[in-house]
N, CA, C, O and CB atoms as a CASP TS submission, in Angstrom:
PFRMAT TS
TARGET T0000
AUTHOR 0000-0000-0000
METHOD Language model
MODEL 1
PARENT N/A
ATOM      1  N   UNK     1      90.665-215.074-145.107  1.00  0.00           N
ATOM      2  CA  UNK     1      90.649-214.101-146.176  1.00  0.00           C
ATOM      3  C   UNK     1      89.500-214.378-147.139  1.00  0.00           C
ATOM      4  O   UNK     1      88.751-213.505-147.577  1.00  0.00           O
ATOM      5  CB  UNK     1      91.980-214.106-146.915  1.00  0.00           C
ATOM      6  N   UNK     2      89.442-215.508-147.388  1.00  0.00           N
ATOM      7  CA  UNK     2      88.195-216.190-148.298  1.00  0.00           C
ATOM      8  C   UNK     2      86.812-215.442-147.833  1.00  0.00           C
ATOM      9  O   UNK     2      86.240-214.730-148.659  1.00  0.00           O
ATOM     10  CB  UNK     2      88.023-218.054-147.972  1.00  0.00           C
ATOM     11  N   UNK     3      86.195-215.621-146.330  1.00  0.00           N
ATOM     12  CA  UNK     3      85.322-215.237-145.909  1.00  0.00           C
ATOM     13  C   UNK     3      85.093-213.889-146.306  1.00  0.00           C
ATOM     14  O   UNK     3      84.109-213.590-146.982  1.00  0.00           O
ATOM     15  CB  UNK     3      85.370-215.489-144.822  1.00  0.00           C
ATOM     16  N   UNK     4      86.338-212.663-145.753  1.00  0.00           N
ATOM     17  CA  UNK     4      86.125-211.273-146.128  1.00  0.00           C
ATOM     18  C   UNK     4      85.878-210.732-147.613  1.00  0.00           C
ATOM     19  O   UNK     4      85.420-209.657-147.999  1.00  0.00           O
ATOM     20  CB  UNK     4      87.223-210.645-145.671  1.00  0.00           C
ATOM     21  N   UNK     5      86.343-211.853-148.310  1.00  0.00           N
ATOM     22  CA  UNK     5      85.787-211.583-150.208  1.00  0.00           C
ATOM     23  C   UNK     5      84.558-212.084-150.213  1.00  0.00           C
ATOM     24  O   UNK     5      83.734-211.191-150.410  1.00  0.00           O
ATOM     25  CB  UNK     5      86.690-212.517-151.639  1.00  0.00           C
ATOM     26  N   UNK     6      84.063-213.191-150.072  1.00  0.00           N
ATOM     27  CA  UNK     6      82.592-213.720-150.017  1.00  0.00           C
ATOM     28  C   UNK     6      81.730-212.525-149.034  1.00  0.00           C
ATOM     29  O   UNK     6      80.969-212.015-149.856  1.00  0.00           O
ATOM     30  CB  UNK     6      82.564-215.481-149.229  1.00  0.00           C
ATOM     31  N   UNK     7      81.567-212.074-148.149  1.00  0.00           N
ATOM     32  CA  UNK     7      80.954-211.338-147.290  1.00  0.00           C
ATOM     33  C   UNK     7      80.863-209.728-148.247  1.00  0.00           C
ATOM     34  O   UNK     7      79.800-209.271-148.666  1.00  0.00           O
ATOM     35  CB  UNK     7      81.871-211.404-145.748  1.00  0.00           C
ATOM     36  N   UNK     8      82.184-209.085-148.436  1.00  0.00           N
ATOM     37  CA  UNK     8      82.135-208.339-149.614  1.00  0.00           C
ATOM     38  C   UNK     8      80.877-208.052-150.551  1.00  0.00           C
ATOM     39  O   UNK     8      79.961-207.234-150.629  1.00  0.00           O
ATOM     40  CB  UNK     8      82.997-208.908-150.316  1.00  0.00           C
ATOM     41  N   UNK     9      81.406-209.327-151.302  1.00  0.00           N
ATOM     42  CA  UNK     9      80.405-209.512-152.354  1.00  0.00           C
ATOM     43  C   UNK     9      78.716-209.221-152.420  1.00  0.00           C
ATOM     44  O   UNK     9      77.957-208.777-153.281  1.00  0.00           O
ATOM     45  CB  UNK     9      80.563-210.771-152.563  1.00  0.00           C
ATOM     46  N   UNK    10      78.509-209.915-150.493  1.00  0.00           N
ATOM     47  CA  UNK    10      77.109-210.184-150.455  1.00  0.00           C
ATOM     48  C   UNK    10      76.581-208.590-149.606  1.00  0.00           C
ATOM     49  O   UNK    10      75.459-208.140-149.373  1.00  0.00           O
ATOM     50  CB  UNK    10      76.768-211.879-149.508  1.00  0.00           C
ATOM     51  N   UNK    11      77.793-208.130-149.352  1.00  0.00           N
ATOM     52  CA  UNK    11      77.026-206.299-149.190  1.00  0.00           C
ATOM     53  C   UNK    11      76.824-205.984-150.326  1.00  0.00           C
ATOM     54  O   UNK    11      75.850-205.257-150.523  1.00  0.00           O
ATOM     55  CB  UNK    11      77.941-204.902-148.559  1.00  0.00           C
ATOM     56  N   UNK    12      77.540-206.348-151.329  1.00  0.00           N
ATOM     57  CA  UNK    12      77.609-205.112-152.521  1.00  0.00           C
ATOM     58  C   UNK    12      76.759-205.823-153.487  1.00  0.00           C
ATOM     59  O   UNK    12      77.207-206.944-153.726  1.00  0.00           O
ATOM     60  CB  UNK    12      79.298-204.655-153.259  1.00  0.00           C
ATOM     61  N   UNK    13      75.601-205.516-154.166  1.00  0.00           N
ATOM     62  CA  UNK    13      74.724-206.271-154.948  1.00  0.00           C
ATOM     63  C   UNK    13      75.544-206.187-156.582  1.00  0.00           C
ATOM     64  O   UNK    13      75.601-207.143-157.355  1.00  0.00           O
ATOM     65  CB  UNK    13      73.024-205.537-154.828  1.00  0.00           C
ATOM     66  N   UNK    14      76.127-204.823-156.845  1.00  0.00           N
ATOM     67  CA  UNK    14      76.561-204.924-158.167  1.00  0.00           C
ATOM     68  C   UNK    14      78.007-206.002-158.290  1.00  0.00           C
ATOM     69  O   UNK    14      78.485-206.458-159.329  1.00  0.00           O
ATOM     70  CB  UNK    14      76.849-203.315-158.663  1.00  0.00           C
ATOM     71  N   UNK    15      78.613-206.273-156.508  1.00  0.00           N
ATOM     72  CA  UNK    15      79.984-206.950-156.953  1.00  0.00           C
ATOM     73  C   UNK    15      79.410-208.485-157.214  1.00  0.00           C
ATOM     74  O   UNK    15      80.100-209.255-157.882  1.00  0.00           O
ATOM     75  CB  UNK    15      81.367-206.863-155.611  1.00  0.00           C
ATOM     76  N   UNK    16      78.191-208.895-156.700  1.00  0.00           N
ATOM     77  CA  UNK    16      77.592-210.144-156.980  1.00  0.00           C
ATOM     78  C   UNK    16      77.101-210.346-158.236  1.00  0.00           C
ATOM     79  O   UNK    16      77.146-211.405-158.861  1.00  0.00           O
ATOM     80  CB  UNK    16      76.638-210.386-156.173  1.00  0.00           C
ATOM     81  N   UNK    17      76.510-209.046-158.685  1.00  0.00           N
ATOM     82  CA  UNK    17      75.709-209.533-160.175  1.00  0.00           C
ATOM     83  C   UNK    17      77.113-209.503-160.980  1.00  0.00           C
ATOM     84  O   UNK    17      77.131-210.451-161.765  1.00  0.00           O
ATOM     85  CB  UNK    17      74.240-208.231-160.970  1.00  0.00           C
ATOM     86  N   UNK    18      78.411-208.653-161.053  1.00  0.00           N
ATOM     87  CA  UNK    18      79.561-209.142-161.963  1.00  0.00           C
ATOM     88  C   UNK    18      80.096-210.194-161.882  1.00  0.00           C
ATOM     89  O   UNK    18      80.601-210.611-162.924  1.00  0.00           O
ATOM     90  CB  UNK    18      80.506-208.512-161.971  1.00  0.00           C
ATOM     91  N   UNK    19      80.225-211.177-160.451  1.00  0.00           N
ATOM     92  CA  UNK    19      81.262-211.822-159.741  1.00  0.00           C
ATOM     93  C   UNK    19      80.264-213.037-160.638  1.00  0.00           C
ATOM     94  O   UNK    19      80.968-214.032-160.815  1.00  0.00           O
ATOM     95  CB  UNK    19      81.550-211.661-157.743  1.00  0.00           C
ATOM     96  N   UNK    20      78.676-213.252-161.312  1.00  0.00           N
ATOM     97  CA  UNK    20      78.160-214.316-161.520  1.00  0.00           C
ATOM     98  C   UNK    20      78.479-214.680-163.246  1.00  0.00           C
ATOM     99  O   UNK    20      78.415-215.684-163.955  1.00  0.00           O
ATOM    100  CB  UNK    20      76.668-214.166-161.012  1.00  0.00           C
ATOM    101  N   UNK    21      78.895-213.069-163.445  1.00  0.00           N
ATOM    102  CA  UNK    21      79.327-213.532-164.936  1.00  0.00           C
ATOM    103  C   UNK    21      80.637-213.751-165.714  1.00  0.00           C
ATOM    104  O   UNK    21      80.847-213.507-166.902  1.00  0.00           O
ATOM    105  CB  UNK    21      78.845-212.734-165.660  1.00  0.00           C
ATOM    106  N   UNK    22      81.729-214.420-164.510  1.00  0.00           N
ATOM    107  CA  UNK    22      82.771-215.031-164.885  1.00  0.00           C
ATOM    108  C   UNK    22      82.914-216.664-164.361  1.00  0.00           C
ATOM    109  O   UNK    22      82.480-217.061-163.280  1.00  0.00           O
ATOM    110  CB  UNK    22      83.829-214.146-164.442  1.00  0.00           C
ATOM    111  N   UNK    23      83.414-217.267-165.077  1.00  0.00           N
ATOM    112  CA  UNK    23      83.206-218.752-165.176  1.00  0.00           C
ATOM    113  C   UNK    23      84.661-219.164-165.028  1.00  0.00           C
ATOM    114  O   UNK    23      85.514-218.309-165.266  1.00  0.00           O
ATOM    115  CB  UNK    23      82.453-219.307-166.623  1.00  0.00           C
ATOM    116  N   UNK    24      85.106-220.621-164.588  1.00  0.00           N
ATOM    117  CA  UNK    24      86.490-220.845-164.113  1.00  0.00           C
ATOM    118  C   UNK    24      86.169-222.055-164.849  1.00  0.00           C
ATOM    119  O   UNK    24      85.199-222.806-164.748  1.00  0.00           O
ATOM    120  CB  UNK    24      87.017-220.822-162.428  1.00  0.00           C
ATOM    121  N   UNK    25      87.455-222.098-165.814  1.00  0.00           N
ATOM    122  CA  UNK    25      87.713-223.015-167.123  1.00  0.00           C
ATOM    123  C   UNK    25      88.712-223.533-167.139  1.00  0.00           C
ATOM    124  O   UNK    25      89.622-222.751-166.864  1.00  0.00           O
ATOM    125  CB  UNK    25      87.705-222.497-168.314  1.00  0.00           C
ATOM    126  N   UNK    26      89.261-225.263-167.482  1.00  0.00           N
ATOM    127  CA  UNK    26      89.907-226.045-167.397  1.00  0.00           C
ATOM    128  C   UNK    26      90.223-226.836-168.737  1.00  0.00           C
ATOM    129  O   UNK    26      89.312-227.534-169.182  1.00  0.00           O
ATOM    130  CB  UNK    26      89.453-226.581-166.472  1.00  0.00           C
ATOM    131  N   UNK    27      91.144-226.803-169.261  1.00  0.00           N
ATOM    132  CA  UNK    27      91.692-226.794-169.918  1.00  0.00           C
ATOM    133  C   UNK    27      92.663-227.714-170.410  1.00  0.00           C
ATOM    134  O   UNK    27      93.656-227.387-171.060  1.00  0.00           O
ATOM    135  CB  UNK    27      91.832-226.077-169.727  1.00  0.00           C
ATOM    136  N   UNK    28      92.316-228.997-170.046  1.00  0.00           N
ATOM    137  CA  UNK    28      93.667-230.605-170.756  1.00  0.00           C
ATOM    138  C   UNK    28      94.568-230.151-171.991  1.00  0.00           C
ATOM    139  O   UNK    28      94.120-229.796-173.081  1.00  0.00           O
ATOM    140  CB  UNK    28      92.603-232.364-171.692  1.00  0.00           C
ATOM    141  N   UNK    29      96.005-230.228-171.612  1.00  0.00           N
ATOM    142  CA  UNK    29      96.527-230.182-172.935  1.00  0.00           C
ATOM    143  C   UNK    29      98.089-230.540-172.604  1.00  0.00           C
ATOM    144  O   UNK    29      98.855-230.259-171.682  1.00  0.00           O
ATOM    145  CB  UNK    29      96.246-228.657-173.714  1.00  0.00           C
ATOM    146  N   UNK    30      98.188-231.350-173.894  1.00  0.00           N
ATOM    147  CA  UNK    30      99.454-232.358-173.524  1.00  0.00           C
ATOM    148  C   UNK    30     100.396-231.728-174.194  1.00  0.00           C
ATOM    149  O   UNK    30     100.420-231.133-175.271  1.00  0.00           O
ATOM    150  CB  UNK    30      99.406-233.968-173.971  1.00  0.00           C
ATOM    151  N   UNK    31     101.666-232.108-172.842  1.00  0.00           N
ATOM    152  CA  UNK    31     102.993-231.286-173.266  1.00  0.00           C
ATOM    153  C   UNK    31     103.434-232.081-174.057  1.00  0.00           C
ATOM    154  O   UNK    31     103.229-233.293-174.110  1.00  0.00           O
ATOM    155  CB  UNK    31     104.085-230.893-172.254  1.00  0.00           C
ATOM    156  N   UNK    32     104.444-231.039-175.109  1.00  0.00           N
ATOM    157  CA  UNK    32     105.287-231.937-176.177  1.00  0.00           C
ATOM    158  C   UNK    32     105.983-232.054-175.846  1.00  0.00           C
ATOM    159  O   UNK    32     106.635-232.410-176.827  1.00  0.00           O
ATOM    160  CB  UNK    32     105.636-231.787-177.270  1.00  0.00           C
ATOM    161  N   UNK    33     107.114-232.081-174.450  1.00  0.00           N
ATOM    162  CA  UNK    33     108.290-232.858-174.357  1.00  0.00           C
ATOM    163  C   UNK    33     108.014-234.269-174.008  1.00  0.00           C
ATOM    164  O   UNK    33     108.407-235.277-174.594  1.00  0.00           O
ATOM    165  CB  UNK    33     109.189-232.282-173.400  1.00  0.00           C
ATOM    166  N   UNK    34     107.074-234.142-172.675  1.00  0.00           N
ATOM    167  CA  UNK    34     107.092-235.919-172.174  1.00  0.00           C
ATOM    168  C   UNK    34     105.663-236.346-172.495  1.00  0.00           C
ATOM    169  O   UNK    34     105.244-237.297-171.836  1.00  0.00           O
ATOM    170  CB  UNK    34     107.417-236.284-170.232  1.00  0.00           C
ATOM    171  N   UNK    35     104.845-235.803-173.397  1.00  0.00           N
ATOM    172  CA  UNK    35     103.474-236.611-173.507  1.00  0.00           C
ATOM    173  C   UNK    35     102.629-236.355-172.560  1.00  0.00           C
ATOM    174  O   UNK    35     101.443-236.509-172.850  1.00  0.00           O
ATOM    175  CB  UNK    35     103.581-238.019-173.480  1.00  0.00           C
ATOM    176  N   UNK    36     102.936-235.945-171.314  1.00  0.00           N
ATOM    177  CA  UNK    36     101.668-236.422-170.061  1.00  0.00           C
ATOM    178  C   UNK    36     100.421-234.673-169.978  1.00  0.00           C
ATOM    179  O   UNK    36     100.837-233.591-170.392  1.00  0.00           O
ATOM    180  CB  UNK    36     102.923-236.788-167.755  1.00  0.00           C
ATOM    181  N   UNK    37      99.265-234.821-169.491  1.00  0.00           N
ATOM    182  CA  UNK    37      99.049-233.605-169.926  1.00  0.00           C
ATOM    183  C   UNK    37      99.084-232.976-168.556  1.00  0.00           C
ATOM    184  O   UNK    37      99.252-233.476-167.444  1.00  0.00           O
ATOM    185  CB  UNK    37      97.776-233.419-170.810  1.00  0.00           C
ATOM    186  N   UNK    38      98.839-231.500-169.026  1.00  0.00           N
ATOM    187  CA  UNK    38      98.658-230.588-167.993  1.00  0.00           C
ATOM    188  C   UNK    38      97.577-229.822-168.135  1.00  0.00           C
ATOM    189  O   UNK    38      96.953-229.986-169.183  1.00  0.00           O
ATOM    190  CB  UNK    38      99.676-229.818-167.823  1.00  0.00           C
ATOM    191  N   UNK    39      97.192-229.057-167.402  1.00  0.00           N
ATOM    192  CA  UNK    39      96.274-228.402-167.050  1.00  0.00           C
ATOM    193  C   UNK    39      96.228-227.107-167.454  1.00  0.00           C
ATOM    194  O   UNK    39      97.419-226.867-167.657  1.00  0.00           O
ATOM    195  CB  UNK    39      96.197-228.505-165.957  1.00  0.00           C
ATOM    196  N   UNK    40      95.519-225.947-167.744  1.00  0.00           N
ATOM    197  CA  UNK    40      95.655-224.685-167.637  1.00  0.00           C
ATOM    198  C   UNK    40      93.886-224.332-167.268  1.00  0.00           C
ATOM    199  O   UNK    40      92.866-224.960-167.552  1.00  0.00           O
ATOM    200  CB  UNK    40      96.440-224.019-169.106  1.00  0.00           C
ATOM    201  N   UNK    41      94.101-223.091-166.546  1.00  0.00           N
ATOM    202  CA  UNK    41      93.022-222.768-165.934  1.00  0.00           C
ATOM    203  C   UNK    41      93.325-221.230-165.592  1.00  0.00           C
ATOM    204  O   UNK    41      94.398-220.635-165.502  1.00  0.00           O
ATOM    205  CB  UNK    41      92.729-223.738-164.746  1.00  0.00           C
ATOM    206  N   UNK    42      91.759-220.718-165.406  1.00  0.00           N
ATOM    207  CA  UNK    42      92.001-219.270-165.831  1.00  0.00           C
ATOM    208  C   UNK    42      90.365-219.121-165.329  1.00  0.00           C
ATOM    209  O   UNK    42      89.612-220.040-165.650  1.00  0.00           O
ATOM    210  CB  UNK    42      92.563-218.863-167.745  1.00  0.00           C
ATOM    211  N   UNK    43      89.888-218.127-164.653  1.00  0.00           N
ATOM    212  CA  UNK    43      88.434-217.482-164.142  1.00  0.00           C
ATOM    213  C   UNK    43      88.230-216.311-166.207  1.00  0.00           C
ATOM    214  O   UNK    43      89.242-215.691-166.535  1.00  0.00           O
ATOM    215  CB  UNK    43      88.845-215.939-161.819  1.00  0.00           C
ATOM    216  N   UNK    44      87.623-216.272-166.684  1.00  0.00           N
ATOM    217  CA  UNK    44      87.134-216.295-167.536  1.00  0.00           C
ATOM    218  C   UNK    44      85.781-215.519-167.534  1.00  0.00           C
ATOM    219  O   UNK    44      84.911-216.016-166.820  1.00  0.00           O
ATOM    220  CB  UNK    44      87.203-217.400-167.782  1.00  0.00           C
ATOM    221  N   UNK    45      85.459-214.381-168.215  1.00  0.00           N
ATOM    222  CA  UNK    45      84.147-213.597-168.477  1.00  0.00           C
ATOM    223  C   UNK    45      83.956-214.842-169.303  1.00  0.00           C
ATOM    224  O   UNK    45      84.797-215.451-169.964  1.00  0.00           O
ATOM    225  CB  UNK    45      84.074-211.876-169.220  1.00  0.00           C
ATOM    226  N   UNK    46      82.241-215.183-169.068  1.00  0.00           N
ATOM    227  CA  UNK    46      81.678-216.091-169.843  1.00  0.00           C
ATOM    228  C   UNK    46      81.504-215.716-171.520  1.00  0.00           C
ATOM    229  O   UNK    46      81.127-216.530-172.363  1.00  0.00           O
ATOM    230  CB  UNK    46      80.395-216.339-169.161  1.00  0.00           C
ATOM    231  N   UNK    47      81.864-214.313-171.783  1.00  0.00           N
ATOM    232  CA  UNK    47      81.398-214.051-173.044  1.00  0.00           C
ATOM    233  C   UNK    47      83.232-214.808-173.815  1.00  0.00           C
ATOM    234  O   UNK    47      83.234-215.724-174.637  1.00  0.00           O
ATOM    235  CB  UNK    47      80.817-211.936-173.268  1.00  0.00           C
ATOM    236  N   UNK    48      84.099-214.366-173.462  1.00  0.00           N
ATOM    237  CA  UNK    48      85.396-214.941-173.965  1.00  0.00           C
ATOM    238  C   UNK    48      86.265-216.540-173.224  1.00  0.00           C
ATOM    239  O   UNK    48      87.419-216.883-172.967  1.00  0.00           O
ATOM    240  CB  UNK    48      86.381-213.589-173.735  1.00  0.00           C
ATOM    241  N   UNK    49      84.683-217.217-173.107  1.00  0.00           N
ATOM    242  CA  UNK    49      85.198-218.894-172.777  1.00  0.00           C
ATOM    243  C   UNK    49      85.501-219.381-173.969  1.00  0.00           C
ATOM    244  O   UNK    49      86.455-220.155-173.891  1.00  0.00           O
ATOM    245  CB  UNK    49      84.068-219.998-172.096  1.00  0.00           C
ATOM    246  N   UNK    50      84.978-219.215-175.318  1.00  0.00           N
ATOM    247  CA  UNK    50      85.391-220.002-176.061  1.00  0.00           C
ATOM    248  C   UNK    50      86.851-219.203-176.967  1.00  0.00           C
ATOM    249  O   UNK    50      87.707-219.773-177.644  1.00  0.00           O
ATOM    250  CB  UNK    50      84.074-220.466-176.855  1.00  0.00           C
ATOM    251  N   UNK    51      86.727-217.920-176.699  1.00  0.00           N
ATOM    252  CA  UNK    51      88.618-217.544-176.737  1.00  0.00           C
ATOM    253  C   UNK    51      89.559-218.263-176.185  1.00  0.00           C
ATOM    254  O   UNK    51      90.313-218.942-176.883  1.00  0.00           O
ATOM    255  CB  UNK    51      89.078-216.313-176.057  1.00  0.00           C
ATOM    256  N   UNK    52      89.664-218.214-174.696  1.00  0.00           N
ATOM    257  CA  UNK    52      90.437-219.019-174.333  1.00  0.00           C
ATOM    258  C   UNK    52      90.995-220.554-174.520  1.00  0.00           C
ATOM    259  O   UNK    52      92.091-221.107-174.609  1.00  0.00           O
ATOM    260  CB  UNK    52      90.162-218.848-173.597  1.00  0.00           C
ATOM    261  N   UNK    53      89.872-220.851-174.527  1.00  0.00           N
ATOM    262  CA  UNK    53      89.825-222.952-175.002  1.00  0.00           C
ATOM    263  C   UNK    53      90.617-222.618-176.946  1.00  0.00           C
ATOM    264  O   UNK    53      91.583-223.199-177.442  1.00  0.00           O
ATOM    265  CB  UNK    53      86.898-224.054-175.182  1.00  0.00           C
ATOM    266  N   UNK    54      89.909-221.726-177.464  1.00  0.00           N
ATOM    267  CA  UNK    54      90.361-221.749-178.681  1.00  0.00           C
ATOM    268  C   UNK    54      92.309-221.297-178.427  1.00  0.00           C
ATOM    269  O   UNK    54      93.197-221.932-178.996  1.00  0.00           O
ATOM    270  CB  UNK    54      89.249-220.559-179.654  1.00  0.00           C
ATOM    271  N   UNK    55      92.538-220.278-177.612  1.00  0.00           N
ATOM    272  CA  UNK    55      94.211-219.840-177.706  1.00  0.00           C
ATOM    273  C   UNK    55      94.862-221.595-176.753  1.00  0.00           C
ATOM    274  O   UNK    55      96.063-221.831-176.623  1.00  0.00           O
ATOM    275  CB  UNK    55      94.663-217.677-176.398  1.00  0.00           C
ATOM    276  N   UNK    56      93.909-222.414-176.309  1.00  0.00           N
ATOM    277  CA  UNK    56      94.781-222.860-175.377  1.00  0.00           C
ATOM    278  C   UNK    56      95.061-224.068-176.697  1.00  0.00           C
ATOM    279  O   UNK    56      95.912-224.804-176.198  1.00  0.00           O
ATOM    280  CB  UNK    56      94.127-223.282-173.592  1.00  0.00           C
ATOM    281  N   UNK    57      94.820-224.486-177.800  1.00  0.00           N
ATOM    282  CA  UNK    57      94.604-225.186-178.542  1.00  0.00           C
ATOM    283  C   UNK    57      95.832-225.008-179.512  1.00  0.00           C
ATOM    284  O   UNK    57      96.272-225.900-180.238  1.00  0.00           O
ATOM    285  CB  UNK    57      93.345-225.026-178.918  1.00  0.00           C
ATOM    286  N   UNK    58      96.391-223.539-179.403  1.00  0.00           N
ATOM    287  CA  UNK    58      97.272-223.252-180.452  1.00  0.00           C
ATOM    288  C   UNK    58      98.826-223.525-179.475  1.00  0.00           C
ATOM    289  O   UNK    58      99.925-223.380-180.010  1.00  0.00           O
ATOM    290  CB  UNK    58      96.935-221.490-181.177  1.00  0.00           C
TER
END
């Protein structure tokens, strides 16, 4: 399935020039019941990366 989205992409020139301006963001943040952290992650338009990191904070 991977292949038929990548192949996609590389017919279609406009799904490549959008597909380059979202970014996949990671996110450390420790739970308050047991301390240990977790993760959150999310593909992200590069213009609202620092939205996200900022909501993952609250």
């Amino acid at each position: 399935m991977a292949k038929a989205a990548k192949t996609a992409i590389k017919k279609d020139p406009k799904l490549a020039a959008e597909a380059k301006n979202y970014t996949k963001v990671i996110k450390a943040v420790r739970s308050p019941k047991s301390g240990a952290y977790t993760f959150k992650e999310a593909m992200v338009h590069k213009d609202k990366v620092k939205d996200f990191l900022a909501a993952a904070e609250k």
